[in-house]
C-alpha positions in Angstrom: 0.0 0.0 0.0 1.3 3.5 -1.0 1.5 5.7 1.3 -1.1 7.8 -0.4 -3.6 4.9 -0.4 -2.6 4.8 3.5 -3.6 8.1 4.3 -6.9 7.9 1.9 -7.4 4.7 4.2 -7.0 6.7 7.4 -9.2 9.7 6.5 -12.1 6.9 5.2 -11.3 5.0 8.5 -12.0 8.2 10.2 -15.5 9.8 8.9 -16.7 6.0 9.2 -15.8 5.9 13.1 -17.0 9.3 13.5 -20.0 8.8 12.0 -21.1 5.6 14.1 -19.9 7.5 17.6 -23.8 8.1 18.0 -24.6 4.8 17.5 -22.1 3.0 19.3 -22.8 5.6 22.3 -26.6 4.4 21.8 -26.1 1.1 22.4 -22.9 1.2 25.1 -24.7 -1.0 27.4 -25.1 -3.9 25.2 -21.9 -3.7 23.5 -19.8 -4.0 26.3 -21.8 -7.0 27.8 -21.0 -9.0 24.5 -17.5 -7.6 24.4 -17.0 -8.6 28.3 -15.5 -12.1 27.3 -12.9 -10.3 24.9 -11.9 -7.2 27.5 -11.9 -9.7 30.4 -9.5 -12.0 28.4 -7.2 -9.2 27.3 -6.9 -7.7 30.6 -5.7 -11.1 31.8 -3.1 -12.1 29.4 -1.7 -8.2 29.6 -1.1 -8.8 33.2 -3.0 -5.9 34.4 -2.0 -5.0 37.9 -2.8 -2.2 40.1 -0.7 1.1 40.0 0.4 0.0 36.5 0.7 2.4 33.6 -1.5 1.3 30.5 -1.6 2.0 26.9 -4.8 1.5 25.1 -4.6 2.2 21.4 -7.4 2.9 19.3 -9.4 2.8 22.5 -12.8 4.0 20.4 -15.2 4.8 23.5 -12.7 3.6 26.1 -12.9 -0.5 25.8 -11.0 -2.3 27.4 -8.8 0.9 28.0 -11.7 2.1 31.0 -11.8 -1.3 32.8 -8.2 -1.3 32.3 -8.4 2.0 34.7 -10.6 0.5 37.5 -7.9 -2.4 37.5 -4.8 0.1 38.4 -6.3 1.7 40.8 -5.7 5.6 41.6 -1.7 4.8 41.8 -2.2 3.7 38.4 -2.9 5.7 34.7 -4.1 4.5 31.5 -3.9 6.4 28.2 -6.6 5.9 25.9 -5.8 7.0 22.4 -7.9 6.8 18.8 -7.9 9.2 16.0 -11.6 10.0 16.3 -12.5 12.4 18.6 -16.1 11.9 18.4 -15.6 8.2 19.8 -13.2 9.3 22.5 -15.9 11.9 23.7 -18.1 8.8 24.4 -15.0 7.4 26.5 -14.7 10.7 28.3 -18.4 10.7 29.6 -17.9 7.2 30.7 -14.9 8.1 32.6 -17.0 10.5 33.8 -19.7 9.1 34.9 -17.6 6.1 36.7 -15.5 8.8 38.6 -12.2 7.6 36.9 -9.4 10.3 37.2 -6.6 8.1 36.7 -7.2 8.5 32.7 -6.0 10.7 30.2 -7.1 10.9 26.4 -5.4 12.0 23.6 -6.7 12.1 19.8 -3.8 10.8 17.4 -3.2 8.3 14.2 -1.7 5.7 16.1 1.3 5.6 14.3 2.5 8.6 15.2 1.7 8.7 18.8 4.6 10.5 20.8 5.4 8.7 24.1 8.2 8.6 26.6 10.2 5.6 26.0 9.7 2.6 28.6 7.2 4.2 30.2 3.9 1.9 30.0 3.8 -1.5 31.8 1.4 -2.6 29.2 -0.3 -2.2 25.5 -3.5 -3.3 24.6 -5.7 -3.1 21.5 -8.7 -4.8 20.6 -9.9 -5.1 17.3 -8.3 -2.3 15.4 -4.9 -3.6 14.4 -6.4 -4.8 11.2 -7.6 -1.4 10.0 -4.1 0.6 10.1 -2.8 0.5 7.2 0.8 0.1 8.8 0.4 -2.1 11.8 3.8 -2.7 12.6 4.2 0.7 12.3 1.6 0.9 14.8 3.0 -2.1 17.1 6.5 -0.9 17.0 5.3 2.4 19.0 3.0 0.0 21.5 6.7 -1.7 22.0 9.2 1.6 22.3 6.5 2.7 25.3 6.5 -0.6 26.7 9.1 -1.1 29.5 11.5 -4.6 29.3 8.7 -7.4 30.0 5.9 -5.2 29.4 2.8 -7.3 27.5 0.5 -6.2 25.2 -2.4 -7.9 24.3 -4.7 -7.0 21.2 -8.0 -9.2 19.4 -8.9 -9.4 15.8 -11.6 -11.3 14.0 -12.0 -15.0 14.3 -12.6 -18.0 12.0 -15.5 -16.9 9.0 -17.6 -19.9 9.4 -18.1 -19.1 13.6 -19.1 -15.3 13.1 -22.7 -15.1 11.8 -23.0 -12.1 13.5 -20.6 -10.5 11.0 -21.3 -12.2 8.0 -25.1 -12.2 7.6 -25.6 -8.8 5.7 -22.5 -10.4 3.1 -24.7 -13.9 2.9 -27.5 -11.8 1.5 -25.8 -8.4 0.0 -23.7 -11.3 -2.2 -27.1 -12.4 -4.1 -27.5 -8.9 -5.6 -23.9 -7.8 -6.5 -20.2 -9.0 -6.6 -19.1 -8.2 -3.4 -15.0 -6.6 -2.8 -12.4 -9.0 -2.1 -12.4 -7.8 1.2 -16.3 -7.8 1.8 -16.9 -11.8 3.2 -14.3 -11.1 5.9 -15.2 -6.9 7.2 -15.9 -5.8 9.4 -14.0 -9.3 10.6 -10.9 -8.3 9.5 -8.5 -11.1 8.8 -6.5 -13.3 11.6 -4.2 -15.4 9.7 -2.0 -16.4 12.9 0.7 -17.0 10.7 0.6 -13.5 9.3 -0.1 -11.9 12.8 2.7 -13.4 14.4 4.7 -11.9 11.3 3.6 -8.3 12.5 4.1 -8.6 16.3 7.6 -10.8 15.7 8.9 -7.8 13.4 7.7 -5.0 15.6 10.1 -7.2 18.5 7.5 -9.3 20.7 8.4 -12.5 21.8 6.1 -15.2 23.6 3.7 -14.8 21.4 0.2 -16.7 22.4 -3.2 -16.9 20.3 -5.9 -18.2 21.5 -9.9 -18.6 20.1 -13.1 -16.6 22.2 -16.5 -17.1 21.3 -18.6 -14.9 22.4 -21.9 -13.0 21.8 -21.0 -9.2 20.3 -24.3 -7.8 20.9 -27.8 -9.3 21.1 -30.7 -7.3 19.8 -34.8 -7.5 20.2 -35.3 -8.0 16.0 -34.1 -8.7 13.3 -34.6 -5.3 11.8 -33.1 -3.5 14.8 -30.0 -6.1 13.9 -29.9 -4.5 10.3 -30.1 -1.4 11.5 -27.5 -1.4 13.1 -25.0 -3.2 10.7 -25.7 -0.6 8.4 -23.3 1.8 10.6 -20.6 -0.3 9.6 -18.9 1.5 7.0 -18.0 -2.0 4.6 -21.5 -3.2 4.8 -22.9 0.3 3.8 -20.3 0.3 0.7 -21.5 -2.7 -0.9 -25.2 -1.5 -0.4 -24.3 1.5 -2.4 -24.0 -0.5 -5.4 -27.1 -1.7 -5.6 -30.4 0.2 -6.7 -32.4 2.2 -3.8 -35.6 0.3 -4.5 -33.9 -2.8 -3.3 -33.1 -1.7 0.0 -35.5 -2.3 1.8 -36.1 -6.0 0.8 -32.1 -6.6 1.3 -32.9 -5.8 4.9 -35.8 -7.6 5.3 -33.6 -10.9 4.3 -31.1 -9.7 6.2 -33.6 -9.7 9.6 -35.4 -13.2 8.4 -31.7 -15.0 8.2 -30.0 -13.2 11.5 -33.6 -14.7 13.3 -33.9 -17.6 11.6 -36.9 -16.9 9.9 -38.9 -14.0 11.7 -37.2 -10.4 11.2 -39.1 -9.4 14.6 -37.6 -12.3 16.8 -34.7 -11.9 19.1 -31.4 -11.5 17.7 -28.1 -13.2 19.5 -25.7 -14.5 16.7 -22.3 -15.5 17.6 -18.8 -13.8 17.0 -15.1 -15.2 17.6 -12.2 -13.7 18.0 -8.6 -14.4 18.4 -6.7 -12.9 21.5 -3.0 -12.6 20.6 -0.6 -11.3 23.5 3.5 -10.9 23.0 6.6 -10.0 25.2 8.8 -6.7 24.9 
């Protein structure tokens, strides 16, 4: 990738996130009960401790960087860092709201955050590695900050086949147009192990451990609130550009009948895996 295409990737990268902050701050609640198997498991193979200095990058609306901060304790800090402001607002007001002073925020592409060298006890990242167009770029600055033995632990999408919650709106959207090369795996993003050990083992991490979590992103009460909301996704809402206006509205409808098996106004709660990946300095 150029770097021109990189930087056209960043600023696309960026409306998108910017755009969903209303949504994602909408439905806060529910998103971080399905994402509680994910944060839980990154806090534990980072090694989280209390009075520990954290690094959370791309921290969106503070996930897992905010739990990350009730773990340290007041002797403790966590950064939380993403190049949209309007996602880290929604981390603010939760810091906010939980009475968490040990944070600070800063808005910055991740690859050219400016930190202090050995001075964070541990990196994490969940699910945003995938989208930067340089991520060892990106995970070479995660291990300058780190100090000697610091861990960082990050996620990225799972196996296709055990992510229906994902994949659903491609299963249909593919039936009315040729989908991108990249459209059966986004917003999965891939997690070749072979090629993500690649990236951490050239940015200098060492023990590196994967390891599978199933889980349940989000659960919803229909089928059409489930479309609704995969609509915010910026890949799903690309390929349903292509296709004429007056076939919109039946997309979705097959898109609510398969997420609920049938009836687009019964319960939605599809399953997602990821892959946790944690490394060494």
């Amino acid at each position: 990738m150029t770097q021109i295409d990189g930087q056209a990737t960043k600023e696309q990268h960026l409306e998108d996130w910017d755009r969903a902050a209303p949504v994602w701050r909408k439905y806060d609640e529910s998103l971080r009960r399905g994402s509680e198997p994910l944060t839980r498991r990154l806090l534990d193979l980072a090694a989280i401790q209390p009075g520990q200095r954290v690094l959370d990058i791309a921290s969106g609306t503070g996930e897992p960087g905010l739990p990350a901060a009730e773990i340290v304790g007041p002797s403790g800090f966590v950064l939380l860092t993403d190049q949209s402001q309007e996602m880290l607002a929604v981390a603010r007001d939760k810091a906010r709201t939980r009475g968490l002073e040990n944070v600070a925020f800063r808005v910055c592409d991740a690859e050219l955050l400016e930190l202090d060298p050995e001075s964070f006890d541990a990196a994490l990242c969940r699910g945003a590695l995938p989208l930067m167009p340089d991520p060892v770029a990106v995970l070479r600055v995660a291990y300058e900050a780190l100090k000697p033995g610091g861990r960082i632990a990050l996620t990225l999408g799972g196996r296709l086949e055990a992510n229906p919650y994902f994949t659903v709106p491609f299963t249909i959207l593919r039936k009315y147009t040729p989908l991108p090369r990249y459209a059966p795996s986004v917003p999965l993003y891939s997690s070749d192990p072979d090629r993500v050990r690649y990236i951490l083992s050239e940015a200098g991490f060492r023990e590196l451990q994967f390891e599978p979590v199933e889980h349940v992103p989000m659960e919803f009460e229909s089928g059409r609130e489930y479309r609704e909301y995969m609509r915010v996704f910026a890949r799903v809402a690309s390929v349903l550009a292509q296709i004429p206006a007056d076939r919109h509205e039946k997309i979705g409808e097959e898109v609510a009948s398969l997420a609920t098996g049938g009836d687009p106004d019964g319960n939605v709660a599809l399953k997602g895996e990821s892959v946790v990946a944690s490394g060494v300095k």
